[in-house]
GUKOLNU-409549 format. One record per residue (C-alpha): residue number from 0; residue in one letter; x, y, z. Coordinates in pm, 1 decimal. Example, Ala and Ser with C-alpha at 12.3 -4.5 7.8 and 13.67 -1.06 7.14 Angstrom:
<selos>
    n  res        px        py        pz
    0    A    1230.0    -450.0     780.0
    1    S    1367.0    -106.0     714.0
</selos>
This chain:
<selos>
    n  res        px        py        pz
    0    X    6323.4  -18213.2  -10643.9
    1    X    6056.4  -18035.4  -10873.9
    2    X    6224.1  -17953.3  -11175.0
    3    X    6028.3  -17613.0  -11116.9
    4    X    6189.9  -17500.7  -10824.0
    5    X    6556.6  -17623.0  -10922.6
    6    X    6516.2  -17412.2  -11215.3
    7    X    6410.8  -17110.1  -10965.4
    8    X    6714.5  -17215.2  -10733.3
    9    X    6954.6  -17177.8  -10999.7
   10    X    6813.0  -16873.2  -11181.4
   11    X    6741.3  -16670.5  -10886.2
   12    X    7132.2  -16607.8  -10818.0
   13    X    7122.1  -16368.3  -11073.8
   14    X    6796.8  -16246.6  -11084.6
   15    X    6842.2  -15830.4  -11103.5
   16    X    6486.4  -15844.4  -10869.2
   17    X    6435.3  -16079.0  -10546.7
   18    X    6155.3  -16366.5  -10617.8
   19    X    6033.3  -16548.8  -10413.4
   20    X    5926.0  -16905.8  -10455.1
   21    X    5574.4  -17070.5  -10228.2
   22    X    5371.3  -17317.0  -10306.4
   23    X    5508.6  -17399.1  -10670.6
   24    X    5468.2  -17043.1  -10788.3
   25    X    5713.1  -16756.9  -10771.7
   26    X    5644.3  -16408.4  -10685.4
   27    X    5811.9  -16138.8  -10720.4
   28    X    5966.2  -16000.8  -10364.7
   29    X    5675.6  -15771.8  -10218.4
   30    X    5730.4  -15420.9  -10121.1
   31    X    5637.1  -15332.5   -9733.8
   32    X    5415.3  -15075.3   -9627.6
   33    X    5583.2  -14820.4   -9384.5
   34    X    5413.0  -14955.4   -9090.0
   35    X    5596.1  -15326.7   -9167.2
   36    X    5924.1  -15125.5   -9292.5
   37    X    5898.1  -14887.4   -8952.3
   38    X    5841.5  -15247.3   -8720.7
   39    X    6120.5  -15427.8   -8922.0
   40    X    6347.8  -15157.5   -8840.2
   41    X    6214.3  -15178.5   -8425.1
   42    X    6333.8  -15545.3   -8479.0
   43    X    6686.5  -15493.2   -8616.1
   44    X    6713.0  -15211.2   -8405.2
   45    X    6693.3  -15402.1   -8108.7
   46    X    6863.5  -15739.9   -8167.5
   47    X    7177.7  -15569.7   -8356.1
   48    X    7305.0  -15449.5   -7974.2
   49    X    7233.6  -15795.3   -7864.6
   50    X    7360.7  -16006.9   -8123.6
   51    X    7709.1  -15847.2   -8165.0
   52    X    7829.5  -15952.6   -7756.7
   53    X    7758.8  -16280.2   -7873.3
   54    X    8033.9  -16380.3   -8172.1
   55    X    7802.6  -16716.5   -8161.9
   56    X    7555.3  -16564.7   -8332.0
   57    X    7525.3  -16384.3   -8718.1
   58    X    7218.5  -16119.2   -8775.2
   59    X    7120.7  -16197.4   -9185.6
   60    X    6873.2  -15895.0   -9243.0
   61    X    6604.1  -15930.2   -9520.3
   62    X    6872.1  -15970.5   -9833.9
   63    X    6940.5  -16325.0   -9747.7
   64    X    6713.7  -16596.0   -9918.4
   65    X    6679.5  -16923.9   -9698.4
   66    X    6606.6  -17236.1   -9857.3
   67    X    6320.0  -17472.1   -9752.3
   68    X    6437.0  -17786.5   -9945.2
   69    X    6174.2  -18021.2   -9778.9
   70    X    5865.3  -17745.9   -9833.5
   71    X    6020.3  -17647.0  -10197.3
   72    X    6031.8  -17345.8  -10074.5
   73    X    6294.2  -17019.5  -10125.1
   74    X    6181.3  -16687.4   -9910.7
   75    X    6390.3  -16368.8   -9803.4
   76    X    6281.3  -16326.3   -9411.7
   77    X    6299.1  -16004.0   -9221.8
   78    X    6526.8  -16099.6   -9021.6
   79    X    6701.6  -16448.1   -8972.7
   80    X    6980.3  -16564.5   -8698.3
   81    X    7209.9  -16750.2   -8801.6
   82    X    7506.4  -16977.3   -8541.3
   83    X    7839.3  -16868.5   -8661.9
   84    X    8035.1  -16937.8   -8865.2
   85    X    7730.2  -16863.6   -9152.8
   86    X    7661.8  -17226.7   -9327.5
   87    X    7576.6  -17146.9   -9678.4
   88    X    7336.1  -17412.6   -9916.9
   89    X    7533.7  -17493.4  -10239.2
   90    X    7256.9  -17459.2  -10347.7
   91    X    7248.2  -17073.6  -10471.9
   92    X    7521.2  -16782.4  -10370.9
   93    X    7276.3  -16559.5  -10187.2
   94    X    7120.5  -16838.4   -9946.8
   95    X    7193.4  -16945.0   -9643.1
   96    X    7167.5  -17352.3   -9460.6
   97    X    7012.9  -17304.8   -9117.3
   98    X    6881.9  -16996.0   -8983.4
   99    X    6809.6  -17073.2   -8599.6
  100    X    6562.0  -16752.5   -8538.9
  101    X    6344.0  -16635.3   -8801.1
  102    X    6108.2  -16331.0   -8759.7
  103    X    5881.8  -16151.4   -8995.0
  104    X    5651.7  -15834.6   -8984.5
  105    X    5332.2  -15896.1   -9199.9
  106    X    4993.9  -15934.6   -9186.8
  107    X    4810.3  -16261.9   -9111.0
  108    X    4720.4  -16415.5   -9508.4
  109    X    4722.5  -16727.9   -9633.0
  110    X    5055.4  -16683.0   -9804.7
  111    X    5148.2  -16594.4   -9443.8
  112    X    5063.9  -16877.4   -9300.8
  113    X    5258.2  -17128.8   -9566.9
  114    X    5558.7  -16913.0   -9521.7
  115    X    5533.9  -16978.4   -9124.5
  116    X    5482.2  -17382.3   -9262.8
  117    X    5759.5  -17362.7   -9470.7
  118    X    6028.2  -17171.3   -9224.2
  119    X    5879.9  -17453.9   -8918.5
  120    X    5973.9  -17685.3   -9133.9
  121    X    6381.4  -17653.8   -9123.6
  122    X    6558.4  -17851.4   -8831.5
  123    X    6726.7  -17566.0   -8729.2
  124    X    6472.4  -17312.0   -8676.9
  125    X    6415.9  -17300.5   -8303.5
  126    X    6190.6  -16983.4   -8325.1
  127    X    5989.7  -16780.4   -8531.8
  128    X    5838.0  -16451.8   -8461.8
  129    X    5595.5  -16284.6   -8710.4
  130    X    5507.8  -15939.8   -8601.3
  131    X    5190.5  -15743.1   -8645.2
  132    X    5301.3  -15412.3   -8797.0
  133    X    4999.3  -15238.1   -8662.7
  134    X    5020.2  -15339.3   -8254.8
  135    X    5295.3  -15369.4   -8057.3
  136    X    5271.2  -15770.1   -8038.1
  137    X    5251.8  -16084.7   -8247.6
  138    X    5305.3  -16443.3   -8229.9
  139    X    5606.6  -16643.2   -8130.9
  140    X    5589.2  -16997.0   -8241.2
  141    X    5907.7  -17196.1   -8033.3
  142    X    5993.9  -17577.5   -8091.5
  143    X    5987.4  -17802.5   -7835.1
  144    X    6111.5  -18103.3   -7760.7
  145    X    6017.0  -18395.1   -7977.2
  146    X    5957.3  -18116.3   -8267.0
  147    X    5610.4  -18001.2   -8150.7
  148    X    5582.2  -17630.7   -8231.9
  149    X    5428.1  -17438.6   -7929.0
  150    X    5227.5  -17122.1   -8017.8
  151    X    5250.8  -16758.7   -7759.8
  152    X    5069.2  -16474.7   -7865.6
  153    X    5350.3  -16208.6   -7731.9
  154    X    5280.1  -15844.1   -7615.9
  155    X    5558.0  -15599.5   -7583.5
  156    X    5333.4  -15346.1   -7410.2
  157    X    5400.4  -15627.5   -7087.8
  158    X    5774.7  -15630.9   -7133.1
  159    X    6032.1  -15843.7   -7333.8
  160    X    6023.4  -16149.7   -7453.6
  161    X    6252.2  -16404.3   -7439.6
  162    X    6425.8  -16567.6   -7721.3
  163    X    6508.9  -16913.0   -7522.3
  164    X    6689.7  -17020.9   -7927.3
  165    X    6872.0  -16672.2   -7858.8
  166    X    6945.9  -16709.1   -7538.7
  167    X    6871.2  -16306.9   -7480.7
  168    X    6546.8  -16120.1   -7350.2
  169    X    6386.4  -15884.7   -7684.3
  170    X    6204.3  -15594.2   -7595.4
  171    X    6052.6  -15349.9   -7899.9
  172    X    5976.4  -14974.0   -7853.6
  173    X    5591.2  -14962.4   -7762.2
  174    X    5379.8  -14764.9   -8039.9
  175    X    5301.8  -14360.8   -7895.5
  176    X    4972.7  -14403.7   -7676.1
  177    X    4681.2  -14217.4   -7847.4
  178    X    4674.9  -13838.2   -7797.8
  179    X    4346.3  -13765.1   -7650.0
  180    X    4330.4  -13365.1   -7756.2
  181    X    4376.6  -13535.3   -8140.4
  182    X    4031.4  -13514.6   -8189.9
  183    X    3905.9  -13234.2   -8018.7
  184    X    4195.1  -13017.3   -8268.1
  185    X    4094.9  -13171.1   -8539.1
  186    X    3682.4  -13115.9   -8530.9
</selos>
């Protein structure tokens, strides 16, 4: 293991901020915009009811770090699913062994796209949804068999999706359709 990110590991249990650590570099835990906070909330929103008729499954919202070991990589998703009972890495206090469902509300970045590397790259993520915070869709990537990751743009305008690692169907509150008399008022 870097001796980098062991240091991180161990520090970052009693860190009074959330860092984050990609690529060999740690960042400090970025803020959201109210359009990512407003579709993370959507999310929760709608697999809390879910979740909690199934004792088989824990909801971990964005306070829980998971641990990449193989990626040397330590991130806090949005949300992360969890089989009961909750498996956590001796690692640090706050993290947690082997999320099954991942999701995320962000833009599409580079950093974006190494986090997506780095959370595909656990054995026991089945599914990972990242979430555009301005549209009511994203992209669900879902392994298949043999460990090939299979990439669905998803659209919640069409209806819900389903979570086959979840074993439920999701379905997020479309955005308010445009009002057309907007413009008109405001000229």
């Amino acid at each position: 293991m870097n001796p980098h990110f062991a240091r991180f590991l161990k520090a970052v249990a009693y860190a009074p901020r959330r860092f984050e650590y990609l690529g060999g570099w740690d960042y400090p835990f970025a803020k959201k915009s109210p359009a990512q906070a407003q579709r993370n909330l959507d999310l929760l929103l709608a697999l809390y009811p879910l979740l909690t008729r199934n004792p088989q499954w824990v909801l971990a919202p964005g306070s829980v770090l998971v641990v990449c070991p193989r990626v040397e990589a330590a991130l806090y998703p949005d949300v992360a699913v969890v089989a009961a009972p909750v498996r956590y890495s001796p690692l640090t206090p706050p993290a947690i062994a082997a999320p099954v469902f991942i999701a995320e509300v962000n833009d599409p970045s580079p950093r974006q796209r190494a986090r997506c590397a780095a959370y595909t790259s656990l054995d026991s993520v089945v599914e990972y949804l990242r979430l555009d915070p301005s549209s009511p869709g994203g992209e669900l990537k879902r392994r298949l068999t043999g460990g090939i990751w299979q990439t669905a743009e998803v659209d919640f305008r069409l209806g819900p999706v389903r979570l086959e690692s979840l074993s439920l169907n999701l379905w997020l509150p479309d955005f308010p359709p445009a009002d057309p008399d907007a413009e008109s008022t405001a000229t």
